[in-house]
N, CA, C and O atoms as a GROMACS GRO file, in nm:
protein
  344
    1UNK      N    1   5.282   9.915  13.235
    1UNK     CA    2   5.260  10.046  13.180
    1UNK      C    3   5.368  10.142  13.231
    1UNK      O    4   5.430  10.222  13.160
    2UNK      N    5   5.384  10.123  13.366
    2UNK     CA    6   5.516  10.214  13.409
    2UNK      C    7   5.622  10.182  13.346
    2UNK      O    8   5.715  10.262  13.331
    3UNK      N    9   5.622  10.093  13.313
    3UNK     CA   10   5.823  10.037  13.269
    3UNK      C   11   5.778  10.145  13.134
    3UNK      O   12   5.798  10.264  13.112
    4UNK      N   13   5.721  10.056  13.073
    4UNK     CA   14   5.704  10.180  12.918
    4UNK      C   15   5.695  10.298  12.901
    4UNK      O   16   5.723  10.342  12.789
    5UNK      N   17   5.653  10.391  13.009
    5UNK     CA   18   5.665  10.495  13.038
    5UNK      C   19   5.760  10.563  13.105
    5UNK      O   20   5.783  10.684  13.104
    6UNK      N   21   5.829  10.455  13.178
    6UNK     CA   22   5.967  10.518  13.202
    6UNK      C   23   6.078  10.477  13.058
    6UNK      O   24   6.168  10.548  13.012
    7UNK      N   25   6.047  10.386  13.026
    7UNK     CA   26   6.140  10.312  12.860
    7UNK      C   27   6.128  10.485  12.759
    7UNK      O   28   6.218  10.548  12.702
    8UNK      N   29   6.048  10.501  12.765
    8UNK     CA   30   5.978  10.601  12.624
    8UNK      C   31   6.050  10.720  12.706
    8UNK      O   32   6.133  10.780  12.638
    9UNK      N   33   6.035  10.764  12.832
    9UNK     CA   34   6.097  10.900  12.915
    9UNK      C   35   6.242  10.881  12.887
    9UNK      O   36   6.297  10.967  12.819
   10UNK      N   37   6.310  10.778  12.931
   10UNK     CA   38   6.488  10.780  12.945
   10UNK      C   39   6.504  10.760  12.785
   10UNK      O   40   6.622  10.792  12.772
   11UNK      N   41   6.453  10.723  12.643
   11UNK     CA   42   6.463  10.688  12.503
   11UNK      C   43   6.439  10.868  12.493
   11UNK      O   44   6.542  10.928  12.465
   12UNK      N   45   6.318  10.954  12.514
   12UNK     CA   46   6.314  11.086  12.507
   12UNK      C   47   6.447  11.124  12.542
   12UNK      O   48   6.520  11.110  12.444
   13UNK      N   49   6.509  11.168  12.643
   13UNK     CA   50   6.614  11.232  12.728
   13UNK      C   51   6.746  11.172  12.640
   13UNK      O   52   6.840  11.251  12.637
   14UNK      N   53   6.761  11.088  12.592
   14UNK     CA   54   6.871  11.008  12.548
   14UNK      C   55   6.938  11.090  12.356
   14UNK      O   56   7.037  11.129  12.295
   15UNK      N   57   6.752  11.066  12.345
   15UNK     CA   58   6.738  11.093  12.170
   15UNK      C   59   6.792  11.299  12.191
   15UNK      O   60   6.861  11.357  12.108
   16UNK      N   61   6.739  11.362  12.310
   16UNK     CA   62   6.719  11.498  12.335
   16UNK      C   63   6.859  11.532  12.326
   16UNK      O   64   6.892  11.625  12.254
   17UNK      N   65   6.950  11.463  12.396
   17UNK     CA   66   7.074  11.497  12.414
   17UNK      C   67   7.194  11.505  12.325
   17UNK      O   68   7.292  11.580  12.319
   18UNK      N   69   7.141  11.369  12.239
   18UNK     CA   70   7.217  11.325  12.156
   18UNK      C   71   7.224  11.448  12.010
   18UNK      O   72   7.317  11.490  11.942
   19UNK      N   73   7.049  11.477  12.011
   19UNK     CA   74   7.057  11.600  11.906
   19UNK      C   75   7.112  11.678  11.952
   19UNK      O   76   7.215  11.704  11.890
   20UNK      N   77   7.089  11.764  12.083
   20UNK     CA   78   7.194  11.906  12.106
   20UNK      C   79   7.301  11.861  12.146
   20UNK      O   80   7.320  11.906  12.259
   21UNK      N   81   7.375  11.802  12.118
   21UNK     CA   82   7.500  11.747  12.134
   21UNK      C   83   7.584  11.771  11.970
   21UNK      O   84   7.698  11.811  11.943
   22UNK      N   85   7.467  11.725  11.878
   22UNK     CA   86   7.520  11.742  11.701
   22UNK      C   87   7.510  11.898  11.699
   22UNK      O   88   7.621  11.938  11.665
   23UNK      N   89   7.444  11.981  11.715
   23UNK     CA   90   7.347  12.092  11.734
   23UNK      C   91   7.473  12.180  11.758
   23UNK      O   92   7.497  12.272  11.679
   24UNK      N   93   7.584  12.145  11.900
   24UNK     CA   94   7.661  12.184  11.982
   24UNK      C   95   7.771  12.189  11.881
   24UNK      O   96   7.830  12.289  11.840
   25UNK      N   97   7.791  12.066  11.848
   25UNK     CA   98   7.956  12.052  11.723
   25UNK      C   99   7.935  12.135  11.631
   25UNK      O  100   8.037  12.198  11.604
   26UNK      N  101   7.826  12.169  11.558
   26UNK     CA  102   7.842  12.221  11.421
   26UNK      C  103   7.817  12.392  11.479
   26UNK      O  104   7.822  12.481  11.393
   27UNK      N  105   7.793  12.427  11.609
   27UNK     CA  106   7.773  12.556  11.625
   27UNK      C  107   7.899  12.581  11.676
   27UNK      O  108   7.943  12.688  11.633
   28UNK      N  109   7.996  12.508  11.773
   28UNK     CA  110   8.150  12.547  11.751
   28UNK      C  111   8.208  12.513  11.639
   28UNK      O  112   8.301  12.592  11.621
   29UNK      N  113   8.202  12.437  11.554
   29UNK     CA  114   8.280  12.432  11.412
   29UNK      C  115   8.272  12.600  11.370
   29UNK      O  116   8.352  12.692  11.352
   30UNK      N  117   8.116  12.577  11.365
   30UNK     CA  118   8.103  12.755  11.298
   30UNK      C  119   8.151  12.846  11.350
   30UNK      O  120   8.178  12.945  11.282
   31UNK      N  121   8.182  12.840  11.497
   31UNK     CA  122   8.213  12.967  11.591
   31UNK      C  123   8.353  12.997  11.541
   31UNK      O  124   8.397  13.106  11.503
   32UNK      N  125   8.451  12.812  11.549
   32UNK     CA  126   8.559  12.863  11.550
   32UNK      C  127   8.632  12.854  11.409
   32UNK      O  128   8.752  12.825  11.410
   33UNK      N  129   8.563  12.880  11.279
   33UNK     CA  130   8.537  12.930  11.173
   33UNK      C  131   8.540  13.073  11.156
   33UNK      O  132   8.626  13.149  11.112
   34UNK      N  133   8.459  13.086  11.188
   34UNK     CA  134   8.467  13.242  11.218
   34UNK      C  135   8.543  13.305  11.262
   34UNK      O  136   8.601  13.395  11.202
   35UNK      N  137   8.567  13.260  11.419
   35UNK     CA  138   8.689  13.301  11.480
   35UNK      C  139   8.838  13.303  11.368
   35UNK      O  140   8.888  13.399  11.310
   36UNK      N  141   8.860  13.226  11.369
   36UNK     CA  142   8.960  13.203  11.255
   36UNK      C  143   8.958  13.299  11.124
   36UNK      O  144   9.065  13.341  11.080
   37UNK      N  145   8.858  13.328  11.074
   37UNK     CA  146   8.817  13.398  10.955
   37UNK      C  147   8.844  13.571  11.018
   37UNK      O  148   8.912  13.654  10.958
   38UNK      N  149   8.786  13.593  11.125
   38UNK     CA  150   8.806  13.732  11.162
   38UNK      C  151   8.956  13.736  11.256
   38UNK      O  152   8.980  13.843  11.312
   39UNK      N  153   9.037  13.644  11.271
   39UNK     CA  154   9.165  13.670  11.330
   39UNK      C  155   9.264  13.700  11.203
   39UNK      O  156   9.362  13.774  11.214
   40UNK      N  157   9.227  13.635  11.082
   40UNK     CA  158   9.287  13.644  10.957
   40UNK      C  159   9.270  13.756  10.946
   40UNK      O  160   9.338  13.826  11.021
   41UNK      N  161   9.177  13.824  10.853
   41UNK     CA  162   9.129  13.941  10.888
   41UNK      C  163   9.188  14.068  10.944
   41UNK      O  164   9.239  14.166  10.888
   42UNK      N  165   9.163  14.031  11.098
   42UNK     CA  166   9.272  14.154  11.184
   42UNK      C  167   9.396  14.147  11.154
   42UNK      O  168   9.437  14.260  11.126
   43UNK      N  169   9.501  14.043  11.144
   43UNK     CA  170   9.595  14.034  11.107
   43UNK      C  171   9.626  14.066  10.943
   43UNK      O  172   9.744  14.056  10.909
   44UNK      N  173   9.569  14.089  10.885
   44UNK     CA  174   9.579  14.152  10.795
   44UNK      C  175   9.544  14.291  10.712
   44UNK      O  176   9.550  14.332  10.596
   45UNK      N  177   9.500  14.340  10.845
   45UNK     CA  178   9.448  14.492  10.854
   45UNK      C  179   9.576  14.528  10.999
   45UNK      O  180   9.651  14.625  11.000
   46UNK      N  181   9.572  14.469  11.058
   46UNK     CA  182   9.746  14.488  11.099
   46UNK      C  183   9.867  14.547  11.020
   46UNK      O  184   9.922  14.656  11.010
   47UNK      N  185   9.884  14.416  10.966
   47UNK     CA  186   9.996  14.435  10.849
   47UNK      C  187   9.967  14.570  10.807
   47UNK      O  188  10.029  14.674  10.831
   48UNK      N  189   9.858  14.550  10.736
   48UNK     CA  190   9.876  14.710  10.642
   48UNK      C  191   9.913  14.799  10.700
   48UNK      O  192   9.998  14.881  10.667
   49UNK      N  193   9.824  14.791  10.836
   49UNK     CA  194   9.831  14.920  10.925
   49UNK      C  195  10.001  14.974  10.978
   49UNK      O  196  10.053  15.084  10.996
   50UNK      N  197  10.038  14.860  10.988
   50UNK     CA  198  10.186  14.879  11.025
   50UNK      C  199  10.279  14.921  10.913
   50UNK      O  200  10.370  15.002  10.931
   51UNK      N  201  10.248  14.854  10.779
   51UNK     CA  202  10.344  14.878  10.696
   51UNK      C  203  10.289  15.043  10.599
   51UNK      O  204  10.347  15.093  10.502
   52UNK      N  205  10.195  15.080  10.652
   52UNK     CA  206  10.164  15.207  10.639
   52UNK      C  207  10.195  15.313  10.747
   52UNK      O  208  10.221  15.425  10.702
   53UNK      N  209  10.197  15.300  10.875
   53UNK     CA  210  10.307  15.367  10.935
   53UNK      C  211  10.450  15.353  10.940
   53UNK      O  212  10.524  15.433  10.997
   54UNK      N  213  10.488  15.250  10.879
   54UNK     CA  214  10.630  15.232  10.864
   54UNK      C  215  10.681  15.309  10.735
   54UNK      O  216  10.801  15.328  10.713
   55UNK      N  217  10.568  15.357  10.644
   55UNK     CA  218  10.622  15.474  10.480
   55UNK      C  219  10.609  15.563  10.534
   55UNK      O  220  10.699  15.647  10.524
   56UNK      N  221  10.488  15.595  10.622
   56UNK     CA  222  10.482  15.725  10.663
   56UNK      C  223  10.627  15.808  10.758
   56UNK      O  224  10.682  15.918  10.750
   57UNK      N  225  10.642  15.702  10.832
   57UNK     CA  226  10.776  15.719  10.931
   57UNK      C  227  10.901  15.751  10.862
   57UNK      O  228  10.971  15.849  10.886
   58UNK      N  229  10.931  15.642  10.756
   58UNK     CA  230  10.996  15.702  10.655
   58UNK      C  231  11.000  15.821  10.588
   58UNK      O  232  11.088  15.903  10.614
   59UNK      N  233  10.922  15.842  10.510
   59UNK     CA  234  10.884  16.015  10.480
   59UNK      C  235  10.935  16.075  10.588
   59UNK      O  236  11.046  16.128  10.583
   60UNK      N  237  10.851  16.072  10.712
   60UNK     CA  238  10.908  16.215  10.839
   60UNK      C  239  11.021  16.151  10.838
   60UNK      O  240  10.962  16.065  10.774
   61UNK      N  241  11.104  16.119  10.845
   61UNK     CA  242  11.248  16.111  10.882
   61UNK      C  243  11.299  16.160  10.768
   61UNK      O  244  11.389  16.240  10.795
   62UNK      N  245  11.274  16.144  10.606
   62UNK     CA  246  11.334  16.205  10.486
   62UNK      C  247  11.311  16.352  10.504
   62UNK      O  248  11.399  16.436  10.483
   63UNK      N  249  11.166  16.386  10.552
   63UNK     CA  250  11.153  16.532  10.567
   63UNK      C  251  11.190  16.572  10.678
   63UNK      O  252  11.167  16.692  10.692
   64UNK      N  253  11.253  16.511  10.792
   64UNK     CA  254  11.346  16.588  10.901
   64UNK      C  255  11.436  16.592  10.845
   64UNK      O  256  11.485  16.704  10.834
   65UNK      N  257  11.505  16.480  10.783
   65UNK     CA  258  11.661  16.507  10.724
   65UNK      C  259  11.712  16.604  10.643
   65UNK      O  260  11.827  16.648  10.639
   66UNK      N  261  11.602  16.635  10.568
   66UNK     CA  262  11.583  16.738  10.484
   66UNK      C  263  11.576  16.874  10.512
   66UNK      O  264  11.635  16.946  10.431
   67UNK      N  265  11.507  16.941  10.623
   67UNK     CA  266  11.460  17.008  10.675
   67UNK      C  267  11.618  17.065  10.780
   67UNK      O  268  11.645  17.179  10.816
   68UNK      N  269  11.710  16.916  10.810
   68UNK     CA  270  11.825  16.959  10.918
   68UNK      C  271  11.912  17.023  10.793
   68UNK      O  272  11.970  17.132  10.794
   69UNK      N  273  11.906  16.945  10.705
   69UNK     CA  274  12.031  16.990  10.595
   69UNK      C  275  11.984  17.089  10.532
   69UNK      O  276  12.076  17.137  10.466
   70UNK      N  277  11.890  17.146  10.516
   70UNK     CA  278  11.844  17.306  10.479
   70UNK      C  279  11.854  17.415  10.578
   70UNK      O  280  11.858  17.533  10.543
   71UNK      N  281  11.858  17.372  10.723
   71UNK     CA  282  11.858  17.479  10.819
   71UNK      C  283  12.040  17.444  10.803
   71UNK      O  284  12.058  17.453  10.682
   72UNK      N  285  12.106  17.427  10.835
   72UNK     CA  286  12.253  17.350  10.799
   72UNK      C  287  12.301  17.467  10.699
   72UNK      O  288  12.348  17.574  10.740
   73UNK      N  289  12.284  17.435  10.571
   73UNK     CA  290  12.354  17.521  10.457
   73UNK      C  291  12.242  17.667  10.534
   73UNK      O  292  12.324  17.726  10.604
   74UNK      N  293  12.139  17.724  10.546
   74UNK     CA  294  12.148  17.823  10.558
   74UNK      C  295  12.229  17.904  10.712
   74UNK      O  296  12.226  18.024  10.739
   75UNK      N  297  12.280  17.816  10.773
   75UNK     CA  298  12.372  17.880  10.898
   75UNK      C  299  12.508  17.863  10.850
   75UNK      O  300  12.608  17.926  10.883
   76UNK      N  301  12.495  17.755  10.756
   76UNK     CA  302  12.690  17.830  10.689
   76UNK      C  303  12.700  17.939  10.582
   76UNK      O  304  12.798  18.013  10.575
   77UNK      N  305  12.563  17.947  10.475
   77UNK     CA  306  12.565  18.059  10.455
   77UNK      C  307  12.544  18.208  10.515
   77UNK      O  308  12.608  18.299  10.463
   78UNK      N  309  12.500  18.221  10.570
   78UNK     CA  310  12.487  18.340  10.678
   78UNK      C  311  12.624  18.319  10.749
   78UNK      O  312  12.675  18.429  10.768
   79UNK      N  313  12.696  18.222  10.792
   79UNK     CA  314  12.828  18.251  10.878
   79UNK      C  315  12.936  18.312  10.748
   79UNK      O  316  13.025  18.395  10.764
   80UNK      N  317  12.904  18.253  10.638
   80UNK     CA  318  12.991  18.263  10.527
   80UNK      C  319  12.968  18.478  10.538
   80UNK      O  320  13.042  18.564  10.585
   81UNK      N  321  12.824  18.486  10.465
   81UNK     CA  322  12.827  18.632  10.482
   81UNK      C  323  12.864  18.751  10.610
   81UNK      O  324  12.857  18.873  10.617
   82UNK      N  325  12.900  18.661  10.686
   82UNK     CA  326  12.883  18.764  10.882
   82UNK      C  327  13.004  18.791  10.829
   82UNK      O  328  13.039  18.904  10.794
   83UNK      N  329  13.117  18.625  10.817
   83UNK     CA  330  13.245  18.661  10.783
   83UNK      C  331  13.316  18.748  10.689
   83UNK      O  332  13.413  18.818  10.715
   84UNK      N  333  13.250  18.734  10.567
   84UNK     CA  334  13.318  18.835  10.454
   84UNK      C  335  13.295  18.939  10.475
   84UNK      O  336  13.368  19.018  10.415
   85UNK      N  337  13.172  19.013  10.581
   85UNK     CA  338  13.105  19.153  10.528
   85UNK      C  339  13.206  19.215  10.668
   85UNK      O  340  13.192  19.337  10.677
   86UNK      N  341  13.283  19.168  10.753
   86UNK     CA  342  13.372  19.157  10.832
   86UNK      C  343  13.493  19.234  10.816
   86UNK      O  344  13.584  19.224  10.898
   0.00000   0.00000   0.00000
């Protein structure tokens, strides 16, 4: 009676392990599924993010450039008028 009761205990523990062991694979498959799925994801809310401060950056630099070459012509015009009214 003991042997069978130890047979049926170590067959329990054996069968126990073996399921959370399958249990274990398919819950990291999924994890690193996911993982994968939300690294895609960030990296692609990256991108945007970058290539949307990279137009924006553009712009401010068109509107500094803009902004130098308008202050520019109005200090040669005003030097133009200091001079003639001279």
């Amino acid at each position: 009676m003991k042997k069978i009761f130890l047979s049926l205990a170590a067959l329990a523990l054996i069968a126990s392990t073996y399921s959370c062991r399958e249990t274990t694979e398919v819950k990291v498959d999924e994890t690193a599924e996911s993982v994968e799925m939300e690294s895609t994801d960030a990296m692609e809310r990256t991108d945007a993010a970058i290539d949307e401060a990279a137009d924006e950056t553009e712009e401010a630099l068109e509107d500094a450039g803009d902004a130098i070459e308008d202050a520019a012509d109005d200090v040669n015009r005003e030097v133009k008028e200091a001079t003639d009214g001279n």
